[in-house]
C-alpha positions in Angstrom: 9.0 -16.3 25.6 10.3 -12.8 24.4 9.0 -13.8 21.4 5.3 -14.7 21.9 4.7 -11.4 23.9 6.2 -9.2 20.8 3.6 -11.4 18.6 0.8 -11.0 21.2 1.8 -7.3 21.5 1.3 -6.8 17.7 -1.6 -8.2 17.5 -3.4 -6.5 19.8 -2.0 -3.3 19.0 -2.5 -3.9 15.1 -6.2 -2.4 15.1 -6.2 0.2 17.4 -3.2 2.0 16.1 -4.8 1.7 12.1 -7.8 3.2 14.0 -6.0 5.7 16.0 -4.1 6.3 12.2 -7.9 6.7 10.6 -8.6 9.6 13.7 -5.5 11.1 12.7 -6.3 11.6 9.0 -9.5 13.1 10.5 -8.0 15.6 12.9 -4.6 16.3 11.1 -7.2 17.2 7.3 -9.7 19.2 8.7 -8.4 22.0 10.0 -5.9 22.0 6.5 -9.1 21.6 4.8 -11.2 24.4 6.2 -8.6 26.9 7.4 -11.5 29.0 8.9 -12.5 26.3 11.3 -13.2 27.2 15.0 -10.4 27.8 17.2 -12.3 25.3 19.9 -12.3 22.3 17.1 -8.9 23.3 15.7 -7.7 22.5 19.6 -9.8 19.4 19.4 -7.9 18.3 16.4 -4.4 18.9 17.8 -5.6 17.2 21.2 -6.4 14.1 18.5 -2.9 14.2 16.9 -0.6 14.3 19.8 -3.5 11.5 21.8 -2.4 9.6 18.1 1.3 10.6 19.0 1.8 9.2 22.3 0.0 6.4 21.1 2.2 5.5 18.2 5.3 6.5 20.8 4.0 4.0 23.4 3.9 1.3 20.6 7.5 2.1 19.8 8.7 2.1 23.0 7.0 -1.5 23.9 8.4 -3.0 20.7 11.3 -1.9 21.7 11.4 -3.1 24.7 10.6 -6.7 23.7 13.2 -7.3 21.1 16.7 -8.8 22.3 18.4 -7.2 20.1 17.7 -3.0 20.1 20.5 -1.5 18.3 19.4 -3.9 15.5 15.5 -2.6 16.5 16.3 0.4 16.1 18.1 0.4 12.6 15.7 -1.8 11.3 12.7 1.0 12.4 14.5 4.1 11.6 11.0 5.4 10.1 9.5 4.8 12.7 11.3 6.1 15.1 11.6 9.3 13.0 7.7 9.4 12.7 7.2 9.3 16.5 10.3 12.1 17.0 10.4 14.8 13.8 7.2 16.5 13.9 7.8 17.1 9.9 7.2 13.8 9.6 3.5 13.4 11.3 1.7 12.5 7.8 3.6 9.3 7.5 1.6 7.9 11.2 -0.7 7.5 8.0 1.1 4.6 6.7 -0.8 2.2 9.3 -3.8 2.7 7.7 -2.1 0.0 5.0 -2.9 -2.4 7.5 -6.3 -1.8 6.5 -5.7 -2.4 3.5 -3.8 -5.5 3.7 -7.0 -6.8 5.6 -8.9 -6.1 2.8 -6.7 -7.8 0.1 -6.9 -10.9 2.3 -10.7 -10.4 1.2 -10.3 -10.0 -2.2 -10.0 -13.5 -3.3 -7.0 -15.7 -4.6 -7.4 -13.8 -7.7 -3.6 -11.8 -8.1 -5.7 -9.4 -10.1 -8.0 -8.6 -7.7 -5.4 -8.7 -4.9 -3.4 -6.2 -7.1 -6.1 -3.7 -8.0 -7.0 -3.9 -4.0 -4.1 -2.9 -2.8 -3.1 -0.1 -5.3 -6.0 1.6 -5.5 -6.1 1.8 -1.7 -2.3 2.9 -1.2 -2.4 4.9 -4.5 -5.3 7.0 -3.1 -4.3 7.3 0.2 -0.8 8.3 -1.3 -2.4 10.8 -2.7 -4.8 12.4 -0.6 -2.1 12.4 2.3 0.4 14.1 0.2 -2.1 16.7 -1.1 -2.5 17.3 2.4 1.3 17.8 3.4 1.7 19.7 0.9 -0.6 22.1 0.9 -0.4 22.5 4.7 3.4 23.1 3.6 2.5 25.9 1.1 -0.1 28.1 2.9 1.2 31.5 3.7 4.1 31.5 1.4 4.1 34.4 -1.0 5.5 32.5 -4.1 3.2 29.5 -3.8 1.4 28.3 -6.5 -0.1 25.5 -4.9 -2.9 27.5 -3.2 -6.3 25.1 -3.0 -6.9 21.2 -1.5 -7.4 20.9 -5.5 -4.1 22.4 -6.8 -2.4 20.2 -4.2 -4.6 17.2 -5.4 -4.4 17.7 -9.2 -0.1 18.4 -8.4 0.0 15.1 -6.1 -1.8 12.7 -8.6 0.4 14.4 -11.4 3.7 13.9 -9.4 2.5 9.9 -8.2 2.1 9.0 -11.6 5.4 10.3 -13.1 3.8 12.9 -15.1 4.9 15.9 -13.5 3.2 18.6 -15.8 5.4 21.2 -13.7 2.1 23.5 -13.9 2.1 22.8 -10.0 5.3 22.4 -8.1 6.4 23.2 -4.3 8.6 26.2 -3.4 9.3 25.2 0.5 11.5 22.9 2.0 9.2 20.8 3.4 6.9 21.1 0.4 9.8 19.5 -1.5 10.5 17.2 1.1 6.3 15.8 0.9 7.4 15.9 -3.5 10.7 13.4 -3.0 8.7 11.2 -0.8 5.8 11.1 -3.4 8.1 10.8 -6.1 9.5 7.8 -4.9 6.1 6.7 -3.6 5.2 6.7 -7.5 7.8 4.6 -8.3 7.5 1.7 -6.3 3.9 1.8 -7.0 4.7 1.7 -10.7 7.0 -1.1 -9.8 4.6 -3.3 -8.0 2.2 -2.9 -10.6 4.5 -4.0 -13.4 6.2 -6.8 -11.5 2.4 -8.2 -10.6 1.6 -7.6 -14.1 4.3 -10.2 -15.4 3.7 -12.5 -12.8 0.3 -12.7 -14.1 0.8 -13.1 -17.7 3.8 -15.8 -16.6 1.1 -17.6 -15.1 -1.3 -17.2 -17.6 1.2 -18.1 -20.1 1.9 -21.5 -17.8 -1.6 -22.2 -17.5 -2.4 -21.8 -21.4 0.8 -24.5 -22.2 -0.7 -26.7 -19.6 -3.8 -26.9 -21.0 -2.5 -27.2 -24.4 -0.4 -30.1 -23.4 -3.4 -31.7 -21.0 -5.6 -31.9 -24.5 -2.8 -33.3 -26.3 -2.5 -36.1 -23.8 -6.4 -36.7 -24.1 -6.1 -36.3 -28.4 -2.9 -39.1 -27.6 -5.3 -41.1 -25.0 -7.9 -41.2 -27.3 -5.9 -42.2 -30.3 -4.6 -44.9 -28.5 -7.6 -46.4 -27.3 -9.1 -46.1 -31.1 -5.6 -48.2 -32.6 -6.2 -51.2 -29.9 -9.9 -51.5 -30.3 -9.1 -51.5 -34.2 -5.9 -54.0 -33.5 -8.8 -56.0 -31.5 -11.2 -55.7 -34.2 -9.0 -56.8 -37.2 -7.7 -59.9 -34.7 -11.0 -60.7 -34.6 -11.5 -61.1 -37.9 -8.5 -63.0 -39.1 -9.6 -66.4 -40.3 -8.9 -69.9 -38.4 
């Protein structure tokens, strides 16, 4: 019983928090983006991201709640929880939003291509756009930054996600370093679910290449076959007596 009201608490919760995730992005990257925005709309914005907060917090608490087991919950959710109680970590509320994008692989075929390129061109970019975000948030106002524009942090973010690391761009805070590690590792497990889709691919194109190699050979045997009886029936015919 515990059981089917955790599942019928997901579910309903599993599109309004990816929407209240969407708001988020909305409210937590526009006052980063335009640091001269009205102090009435830069309230609105943090009035959006603690209504996100409490919603994310409520979540938590319910699933908690509805699991026998808490202790185990609660080690098993440790992001979570730290999302919901270390304000540092507000940017990673972001990570519902893959639920989105999970949706939209479901609608991108049975192709493992297509289900690929779906869902790392949506985490990649969000990835990056969120840590561009942090991270410049995280290096306004110091001194010795040299990540001091939306498009240093973006051109340092996509650098950093795709292993390059130029080092033309790098963080000099502690959290700024803390958003790098995170996007550093982000990178490589993007890197590795592109290359470990990429040989299951060519395993099963490889499979489906010897299957149809051996499914004509079977035919080319078939076909022999038939032609040695007919000619077996044909020279029987014409034996005398």
């Amino acid at each position: 019983m515990v059981e089917a009201r955790r599942e019928r608490w997901d579910q309903r919760v599993e599109w309004p928090l990816t929407i209240a995730a969407g708001l988020f992005l909305g409210a937590y990257a526009w006052p980063i983006l335009d640091p001269g925005l009205d102090s009435a709309l830069v309230d609105l914005c943090l009035a959006v991201t603690w209504s996100t907060w409490f919603l994310f917090a409520v979540d938590y608490l319910t699933r908690l709640k509805l699991r026998i087991d808490r202790r185990q919950f609660v080690r098993r959710n440790i992001l979570d929880l730290a999302v919901v109680v270390l304000p540092i970590l507000r940017p990673l509320r972001l990570l519902r939003l893959v639920t989105a994008i999970s949706v939209l692989n479901r609608h991108a075929g049975h192709s493992l291509r297509g289900r690929v390129a779906v869902y790392v061109a949506g985490s990649t970019s969000l990835v990056i756009f969120v840590a561009a975000l942090a991270v410049i948030e995280a290096e306004r106002g110091d001194p010795d930054a040299n990540i001091a524009t939306f498009g240093d942090a973006l051109w340092w973010a996509m650098t950093t996600v795709t292993t390059v690391g130029y080092g033309d761009r790098f963080p000099v805070t502690t959290s700024g370093r803390f958003v790098a590690a995170g996007l550093m590792l982000a990178g490589i497990a993007l890197i590795g679910i592109v290359t470990a889709s990429l040989a299951t691919w060519l395993i099963d194109r490889i499979r489906q290449v010897e299957e149809e190699s051996e499914a004509a050979t079977r035919r080319d045997v078939a076909a022999l076959t038939s032609e040695v009886r007919a000619l077996r029936d044909e020279i029987a015919r014409l034996r005398p007596g």
